[in-house]
C-alpha positions as CSV (number, residue, x, y, z in Angstrom):
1,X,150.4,93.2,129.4
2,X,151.8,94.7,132.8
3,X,155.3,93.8,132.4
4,X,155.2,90.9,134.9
5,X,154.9,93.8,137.7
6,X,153.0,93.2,140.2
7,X,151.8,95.4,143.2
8,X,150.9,94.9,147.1
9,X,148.4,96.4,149.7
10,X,149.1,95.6,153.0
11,X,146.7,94.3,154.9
12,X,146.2,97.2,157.4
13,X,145.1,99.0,153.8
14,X,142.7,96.6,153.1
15,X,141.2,96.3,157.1
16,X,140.9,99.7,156.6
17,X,138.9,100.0,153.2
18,X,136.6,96.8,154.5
19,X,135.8,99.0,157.9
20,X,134.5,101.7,156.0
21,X,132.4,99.7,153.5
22,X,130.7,98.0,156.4
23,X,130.2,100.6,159.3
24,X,129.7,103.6,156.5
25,X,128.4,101.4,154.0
26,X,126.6,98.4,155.8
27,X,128.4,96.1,153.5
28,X,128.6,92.9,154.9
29,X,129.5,90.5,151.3
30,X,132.6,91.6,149.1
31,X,134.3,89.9,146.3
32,X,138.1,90.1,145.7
33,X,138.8,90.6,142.2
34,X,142.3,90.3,142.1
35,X,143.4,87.7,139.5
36,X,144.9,85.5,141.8
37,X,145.0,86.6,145.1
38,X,146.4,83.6,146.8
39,X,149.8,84.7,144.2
40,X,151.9,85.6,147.5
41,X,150.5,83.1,150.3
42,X,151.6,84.7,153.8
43,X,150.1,88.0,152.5
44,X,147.1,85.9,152.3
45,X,147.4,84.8,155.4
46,X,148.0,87.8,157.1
47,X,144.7,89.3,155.9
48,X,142.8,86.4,157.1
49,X,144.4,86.6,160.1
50,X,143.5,90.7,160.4
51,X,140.0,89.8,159.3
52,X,139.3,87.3,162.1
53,X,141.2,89.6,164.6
54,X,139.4,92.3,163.9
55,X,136.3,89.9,164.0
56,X,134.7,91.4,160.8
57,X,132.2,88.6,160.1
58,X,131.8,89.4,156.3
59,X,131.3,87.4,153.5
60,X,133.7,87.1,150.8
61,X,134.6,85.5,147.7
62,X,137.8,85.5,145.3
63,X,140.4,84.0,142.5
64,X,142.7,81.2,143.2
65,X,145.4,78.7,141.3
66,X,145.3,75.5,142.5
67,X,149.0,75.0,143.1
68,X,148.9,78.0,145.7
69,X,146.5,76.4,147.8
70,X,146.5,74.2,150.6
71,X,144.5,72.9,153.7
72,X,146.0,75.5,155.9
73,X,145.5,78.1,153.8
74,X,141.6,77.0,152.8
75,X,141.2,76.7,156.1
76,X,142.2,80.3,157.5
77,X,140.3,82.0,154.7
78,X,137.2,80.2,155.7
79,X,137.9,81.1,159.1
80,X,137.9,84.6,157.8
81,X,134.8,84.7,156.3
82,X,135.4,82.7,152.6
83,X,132.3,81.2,150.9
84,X,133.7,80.3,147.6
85,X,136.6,80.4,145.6
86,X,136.9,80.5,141.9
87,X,139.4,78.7,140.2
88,X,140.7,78.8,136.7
89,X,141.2,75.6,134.9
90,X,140.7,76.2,131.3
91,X,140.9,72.9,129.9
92,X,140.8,69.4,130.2
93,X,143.2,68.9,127.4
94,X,147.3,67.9,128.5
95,X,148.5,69.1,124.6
96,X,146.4,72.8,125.0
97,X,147.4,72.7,128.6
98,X,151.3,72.9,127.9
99,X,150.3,75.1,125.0
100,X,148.9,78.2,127.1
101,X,151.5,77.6,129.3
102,X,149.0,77.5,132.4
103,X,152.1,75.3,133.9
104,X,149.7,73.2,135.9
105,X,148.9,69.3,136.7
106,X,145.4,67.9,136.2
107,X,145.9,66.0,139.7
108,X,147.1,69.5,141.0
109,X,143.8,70.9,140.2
110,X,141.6,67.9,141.3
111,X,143.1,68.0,144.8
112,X,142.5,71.8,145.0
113,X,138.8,70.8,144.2
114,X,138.8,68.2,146.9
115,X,140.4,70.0,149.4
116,X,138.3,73.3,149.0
117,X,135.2,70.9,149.5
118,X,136.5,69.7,153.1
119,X,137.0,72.6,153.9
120,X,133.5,73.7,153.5
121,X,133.9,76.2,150.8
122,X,131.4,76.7,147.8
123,X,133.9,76.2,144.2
124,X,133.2,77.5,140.6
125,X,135.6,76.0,138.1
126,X,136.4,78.3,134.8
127,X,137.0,76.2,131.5
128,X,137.3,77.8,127.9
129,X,136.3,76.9,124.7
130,X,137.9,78.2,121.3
131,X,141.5,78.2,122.4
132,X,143.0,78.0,119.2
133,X,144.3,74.7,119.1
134,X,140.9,73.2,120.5
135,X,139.0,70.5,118.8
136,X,135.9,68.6,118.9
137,X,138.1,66.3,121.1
138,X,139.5,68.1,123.4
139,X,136.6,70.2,123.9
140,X,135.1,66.6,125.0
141,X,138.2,66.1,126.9
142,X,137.6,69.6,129.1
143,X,134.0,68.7,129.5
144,X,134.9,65.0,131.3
145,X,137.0,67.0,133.3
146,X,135.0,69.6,134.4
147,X,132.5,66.6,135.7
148,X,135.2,65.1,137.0
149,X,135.4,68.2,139.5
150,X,131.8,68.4,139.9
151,X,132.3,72.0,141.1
152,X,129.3,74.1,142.5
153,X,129.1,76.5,139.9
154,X,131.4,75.8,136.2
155,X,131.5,78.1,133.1
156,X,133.1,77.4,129.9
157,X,133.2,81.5,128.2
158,X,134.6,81.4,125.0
159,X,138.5,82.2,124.5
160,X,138.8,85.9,123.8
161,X,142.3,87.3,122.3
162,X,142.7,90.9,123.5
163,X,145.2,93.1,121.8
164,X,148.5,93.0,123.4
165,X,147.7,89.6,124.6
166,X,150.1,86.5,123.7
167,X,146.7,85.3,122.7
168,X,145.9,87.8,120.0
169,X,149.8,87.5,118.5
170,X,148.7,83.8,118.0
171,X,145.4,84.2,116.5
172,X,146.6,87.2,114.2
173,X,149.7,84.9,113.1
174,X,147.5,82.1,112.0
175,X,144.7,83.9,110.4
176,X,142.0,82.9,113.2
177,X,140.5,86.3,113.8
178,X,137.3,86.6,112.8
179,X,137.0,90.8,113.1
180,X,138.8,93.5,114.9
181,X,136.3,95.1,115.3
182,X,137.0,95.3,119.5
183,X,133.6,97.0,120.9
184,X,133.0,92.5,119.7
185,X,135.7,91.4,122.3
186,X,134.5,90.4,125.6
187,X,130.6,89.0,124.3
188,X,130.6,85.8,126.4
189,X,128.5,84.2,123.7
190,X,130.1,86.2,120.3
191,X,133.9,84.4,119.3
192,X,136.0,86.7,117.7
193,X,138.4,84.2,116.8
194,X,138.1,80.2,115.2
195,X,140.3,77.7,115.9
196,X,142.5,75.8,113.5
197,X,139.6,73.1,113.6
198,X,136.3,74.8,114.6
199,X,134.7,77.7,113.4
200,X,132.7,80.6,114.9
201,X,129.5,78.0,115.1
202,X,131.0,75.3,116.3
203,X,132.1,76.9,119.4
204,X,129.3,78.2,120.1
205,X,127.8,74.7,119.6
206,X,129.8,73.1,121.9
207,X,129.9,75.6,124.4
208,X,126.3,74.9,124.8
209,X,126.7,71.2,124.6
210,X,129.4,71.4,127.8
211,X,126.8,73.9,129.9
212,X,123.9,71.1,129.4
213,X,126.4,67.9,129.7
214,X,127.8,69.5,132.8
215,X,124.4,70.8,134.4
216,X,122.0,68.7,133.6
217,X,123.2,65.3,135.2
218,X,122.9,63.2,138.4
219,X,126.2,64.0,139.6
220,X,125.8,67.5,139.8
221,X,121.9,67.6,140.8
222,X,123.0,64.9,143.8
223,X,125.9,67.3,144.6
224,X,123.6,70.5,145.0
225,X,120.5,68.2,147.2
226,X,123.6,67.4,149.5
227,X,124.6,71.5,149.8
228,X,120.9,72.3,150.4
229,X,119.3,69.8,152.9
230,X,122.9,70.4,154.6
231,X,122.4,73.9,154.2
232,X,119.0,75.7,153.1
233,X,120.3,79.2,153.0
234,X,122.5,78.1,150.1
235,X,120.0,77.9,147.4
236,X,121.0,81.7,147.0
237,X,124.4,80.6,145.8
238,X,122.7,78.7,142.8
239,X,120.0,80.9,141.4
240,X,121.7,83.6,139.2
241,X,124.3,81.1,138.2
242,X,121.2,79.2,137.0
243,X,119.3,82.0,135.3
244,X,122.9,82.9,133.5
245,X,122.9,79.3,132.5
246,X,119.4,79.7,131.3
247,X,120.3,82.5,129.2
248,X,123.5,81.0,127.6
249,X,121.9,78.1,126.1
250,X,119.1,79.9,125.0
């Protein structure tokens, strides 16, 4: 959509902006919305580094791949005040995997997981269902995976092709959009498009199935007794994920 162009702040910028939200603002928790802000790694670095320096103590939050992160790097941003990364996988299928082009290794990702744990940082995984080559199978496939992660917090929105998207090319080429109507697009729990083996009920079928299959077992309720008897203050990370939750499968 943006040409492949991408754009920098530099970290005395961003020291800058964070200065004023807390000491004008009394901000003290921010989230970094940038897509992937681990993209360019020393710039990362450099506004960890600043953040610790300037000893902001805030709380913050923000996108990651997998392949751009390592211990070092998890590490530092910790340091500086990290409580979670989010992390898009997508799916647990190797065919729809080499098909969106996300040019990533399922061992790749699971490491990222693992690492991210040891480091003491909270993890949400991002999956989605209705990619237009998805199945009853590899939706399976994507939820065994997503266990297989066992991150703190997992979503699985359904696949949404945006005009002037790769993604909406696709769909309009092979007759899977279901309206144009675009004030639709973007309704976590509304698909706009099928797939070539599941329609508009089906996905929202097994988008349910993978929020209860992934939520409601030992694994995970294990994982999040460990995070609060460790730490008590962290049942605050769990509650609105768990009243969106709520709302999704109802």
């Amino acid at each position: 959509m943006w040409c492949k162009k991408i754009t920098y702040r530099s970290a005395d910028n961003i020291i800058a902006e964070l200065k004023h939200l807390k000491n004008v603002w009394g901000v003290n928790t921010f989230y970094i919305r940038d897509e992937v802000f681990t993209f360019k790694k020393q710039n990362t670095v450099n506004i960890c580094e600043r953040m610790i320096a300037e000893k902001l103590n805030m709380n913050w939050f923000c996108y990651a791949r997998a392949d751009h992160l390592n211990e070092e790097m998890l590490s530092i941003m910790k340091q500086a005040g990290c409580q979670l990364v989010k992390i898009g996988v997508e799916t647990g299928d190797s065919e729809i995997m080499k098909k969106i082009k996300k040019n990533e290794s399922f061992s790749t990702i699971e490491k990222a997981f693992k690492m991210a744990d040891r480091a003491g940082l909270y993890t949400h995984a991002s999956f989605m269902v209705g990619h237009p080559w998805d199945s009853k199978e590899s939706i399976c496939k994507t939820i065994q995976f997503a266990k297989k992660l066992n991150a703190d917090t997992t979503v699985f929105p359904i696949s949404t092709p945006f005009p002037g998207t790769e993604l909406y090319k696709i769909a309009k080429e092979e007759q899977l959009l279901l309206t144009e109507d675009f004030s639709k697009y973007g309704v976590i729990n509304s698909p706009v498009m099928k797939t070539k083996y599941l329609d508009a009920d089906d996905i929202m079928r097994y988008q349910k199935l993978a929020l209860r299959s992934y939520y409601f077992r030992i694994g995970y309720i294990l994982k999040v007794a460990k995070r609060l008897i460790k730490s008590p203050k962290s049942w605050r990370t769990y509650v609105d994920p768990f009243k969106t939750l709520l709302k999704w499968i109802h």
